[in-house]
C-alpha positions in Angstrom: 131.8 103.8 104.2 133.4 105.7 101.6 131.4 108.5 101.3 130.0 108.8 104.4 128.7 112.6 104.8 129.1 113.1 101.2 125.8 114.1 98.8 126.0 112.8 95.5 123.5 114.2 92.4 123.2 111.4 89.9 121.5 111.7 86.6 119.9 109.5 84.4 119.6 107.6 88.4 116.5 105.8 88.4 117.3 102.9 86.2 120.6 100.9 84.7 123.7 101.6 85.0 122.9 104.7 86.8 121.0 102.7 89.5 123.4 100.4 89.8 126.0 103.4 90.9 123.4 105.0 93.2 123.3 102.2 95.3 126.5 101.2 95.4 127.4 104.9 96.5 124.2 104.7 98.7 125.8 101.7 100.5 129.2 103.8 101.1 126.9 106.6 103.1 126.5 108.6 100.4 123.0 110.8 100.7 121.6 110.7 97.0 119.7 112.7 94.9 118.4 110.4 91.9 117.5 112.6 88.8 115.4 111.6 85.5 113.5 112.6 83.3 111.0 109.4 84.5 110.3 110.9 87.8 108.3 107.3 88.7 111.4 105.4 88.4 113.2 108.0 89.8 111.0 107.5 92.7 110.9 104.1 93.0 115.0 104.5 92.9 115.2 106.5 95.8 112.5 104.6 97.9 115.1 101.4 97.6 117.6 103.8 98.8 116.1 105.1 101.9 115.2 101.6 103.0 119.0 101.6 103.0 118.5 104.0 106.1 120.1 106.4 103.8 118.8 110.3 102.8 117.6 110.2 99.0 115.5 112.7 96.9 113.5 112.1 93.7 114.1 114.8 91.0 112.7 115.6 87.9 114.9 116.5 85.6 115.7 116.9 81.7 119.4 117.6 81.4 119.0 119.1 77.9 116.5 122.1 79.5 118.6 125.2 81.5 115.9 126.1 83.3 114.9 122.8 84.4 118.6 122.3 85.8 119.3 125.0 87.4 115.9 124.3 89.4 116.7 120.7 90.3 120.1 122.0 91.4 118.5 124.5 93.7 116.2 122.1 95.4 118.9 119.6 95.8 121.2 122.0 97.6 118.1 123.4 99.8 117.5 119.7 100.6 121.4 118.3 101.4 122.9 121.7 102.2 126.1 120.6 99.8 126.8 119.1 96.7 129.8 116.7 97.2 129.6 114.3 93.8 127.6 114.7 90.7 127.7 111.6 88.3 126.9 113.2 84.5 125.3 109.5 83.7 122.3 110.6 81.9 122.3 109.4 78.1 120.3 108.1 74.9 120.8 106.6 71.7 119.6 107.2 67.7 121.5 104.8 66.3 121.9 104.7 62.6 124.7 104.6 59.9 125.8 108.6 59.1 124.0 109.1 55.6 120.5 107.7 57.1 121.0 109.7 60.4 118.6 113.1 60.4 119.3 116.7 61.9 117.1 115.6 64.7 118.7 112.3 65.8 121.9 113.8 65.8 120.7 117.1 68.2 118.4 114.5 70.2 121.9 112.5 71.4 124.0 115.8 71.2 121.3 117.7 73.5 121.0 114.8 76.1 124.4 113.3 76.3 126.8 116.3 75.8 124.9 119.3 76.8 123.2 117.8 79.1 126.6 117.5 81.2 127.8 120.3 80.5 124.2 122.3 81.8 124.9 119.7 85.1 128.4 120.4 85.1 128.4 124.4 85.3 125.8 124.6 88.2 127.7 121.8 90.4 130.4 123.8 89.7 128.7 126.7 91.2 128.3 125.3 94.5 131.7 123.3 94.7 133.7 126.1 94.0 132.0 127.7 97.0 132.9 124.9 99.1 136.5 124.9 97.1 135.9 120.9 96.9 133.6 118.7 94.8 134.4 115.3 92.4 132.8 115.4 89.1 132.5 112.3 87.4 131.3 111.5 83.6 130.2 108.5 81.9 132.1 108.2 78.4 131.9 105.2 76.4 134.7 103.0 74.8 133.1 103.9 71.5 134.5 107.3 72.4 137.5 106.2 71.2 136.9 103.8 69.0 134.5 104.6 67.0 131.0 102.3 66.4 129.5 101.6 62.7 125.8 103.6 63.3 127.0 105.8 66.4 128.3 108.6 65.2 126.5 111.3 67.4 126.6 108.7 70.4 130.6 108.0 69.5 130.5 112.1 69.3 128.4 113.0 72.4 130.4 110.9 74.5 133.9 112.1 73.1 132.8 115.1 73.8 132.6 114.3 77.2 135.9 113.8 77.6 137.2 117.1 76.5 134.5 118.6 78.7 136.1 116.5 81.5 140.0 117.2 80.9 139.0 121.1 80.6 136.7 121.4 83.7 139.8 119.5 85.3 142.3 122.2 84.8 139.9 125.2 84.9 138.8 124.2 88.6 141.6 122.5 90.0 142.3 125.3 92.2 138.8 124.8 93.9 139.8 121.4 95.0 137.2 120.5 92.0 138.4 117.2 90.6 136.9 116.0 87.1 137.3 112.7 85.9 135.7 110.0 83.5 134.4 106.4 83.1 134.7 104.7 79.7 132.4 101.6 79.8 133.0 98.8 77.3 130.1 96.4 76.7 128.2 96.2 80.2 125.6 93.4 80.8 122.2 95.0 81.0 118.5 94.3 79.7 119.6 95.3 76.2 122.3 93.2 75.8 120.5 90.2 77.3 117.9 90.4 74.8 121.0 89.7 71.8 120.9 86.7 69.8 123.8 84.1 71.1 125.3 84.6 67.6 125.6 88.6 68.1 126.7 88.2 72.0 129.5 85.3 70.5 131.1 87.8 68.3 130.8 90.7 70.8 132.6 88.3 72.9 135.3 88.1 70.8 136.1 91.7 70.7 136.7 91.3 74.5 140.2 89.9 75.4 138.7 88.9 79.2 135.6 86.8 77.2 132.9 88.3 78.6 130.8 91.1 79.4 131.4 93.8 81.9 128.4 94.5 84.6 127.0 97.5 86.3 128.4 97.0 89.3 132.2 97.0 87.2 131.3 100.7 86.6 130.2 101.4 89.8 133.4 100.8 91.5 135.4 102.2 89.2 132.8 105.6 89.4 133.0 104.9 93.9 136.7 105.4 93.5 136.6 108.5 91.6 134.5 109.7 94.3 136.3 108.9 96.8 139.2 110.1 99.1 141.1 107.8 97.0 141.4 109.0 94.4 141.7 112.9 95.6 145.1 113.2 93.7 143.7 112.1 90.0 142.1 114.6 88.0 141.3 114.8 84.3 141.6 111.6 83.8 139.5 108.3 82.0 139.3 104.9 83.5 138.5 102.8 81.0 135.9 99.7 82.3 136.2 97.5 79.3 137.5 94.0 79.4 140.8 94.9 77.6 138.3 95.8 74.0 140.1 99.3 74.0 143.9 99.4 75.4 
């Protein structure tokens, strides 16, 4: 039980990858407040975590909108009485190659993915540097740092992230704030299982391990930065990946 008496604030929780991490850090005693913009799911989410036996709240929530952040934020703390973890997972896509993308794609990914953490970011920051402790952990993406043909606000948003990361790091050290980051190659979920064999053969390919990552492989590298274990690592990007980016 890792994070027994901890309270984590997960966004983007009620479905994928995100889900996958709420549990986990459900199952390691971790009381969990499960925010998305599909408050149904979100709902559904945190029902499979209290028949865990664990303390979970459903929240509503549209990381690109200040107002509605700094709300969910509010009740969370009302409701848990500390913020221990918050897990900036919430994130979309517009794919398309840079000449046909549009002003709106590009602010759509921007708004969600980048400010988005950085709206999350500043009010958990709030509370944790009251409590002068607090692990703050972001979802990047290997394309982050490689690049992807038809990505480039998604390759943008989620380099982004990692500046965000490495600078709330050394601003809040101090607090006992640690900020760190987790850089997921191609992980195994209901959008890559709808891929032709051919496209999944050559994805396959740019994996040295063969194979595709899951969304539990995220989740323990994302239960470690939130853990006691990893109280002396700050600033920092764990790349989940396969060996595709080294």
């Amino acid at each position: 039980m890792k994070l027994e008496g901890k309270n984590a604030f997960i966004t983007g929780g009620a479905q994928g990858i995100g889900k996958s991490i709420a549990l986990a850090m459900a199952k390691e005693g971790a009381g969990i407040g499960i925010a998305d913009v599909n408050i149904e799911s979100a709902q559904a989410t945190a029902d499979e975590i209290k028949a865990l036996g664990v303390k979970s709240l459903a929240l509503k929530l549209d990381v690109s909108n200040q107002a509605n952040v700094v709300e969910a934020f509010n009740t969370f703390k009302t409701e848990f009485g500390s913020l221990d973890i918050l897990i900036n997972n919430a994130g979309i896509t517009r794919d398309t190659l840079l000449m046909r993308m549009n002003e709106e794609d590009w602010d759509a990914v921007i708004n969600i993915n980048l400010k988005g953490s950085f709206l999350c970011s500043k009010e958990a920051v709030k509370i944790m540097a009251k409590q002068r402790s607090g692990k703050i952990v972001s979802i990047s993406s290997v394309v982050a740092f490689m690049g992807n043909p038809g990505q480039v606000n998604y390759s943008s948003s989620k380099a982004g992230l990692i500046g965000l990361t490495k600078t709330i790091a050394r601003e809040y050290a101090s607090r006992g704030i640690r900020a760190n980051a987790v850089a997921p190659g191609f992980i195994q979920t209901a959008m890559t299982d709808a891929l032709s064999n051919e496209v999944k053969n050559e994805m396959h390919k740019a994996i040295p391990l063969g194979e595709f990552g899951t969304p539990g492989d995220v989740a323990n590298a994302v239960i470690f930065l939130s853990s006691a274990d990893s109280d002396y690592i700050t600033g920092q990007v764990i790349h989940v990946n396969g060996g595709m980016y080294m």
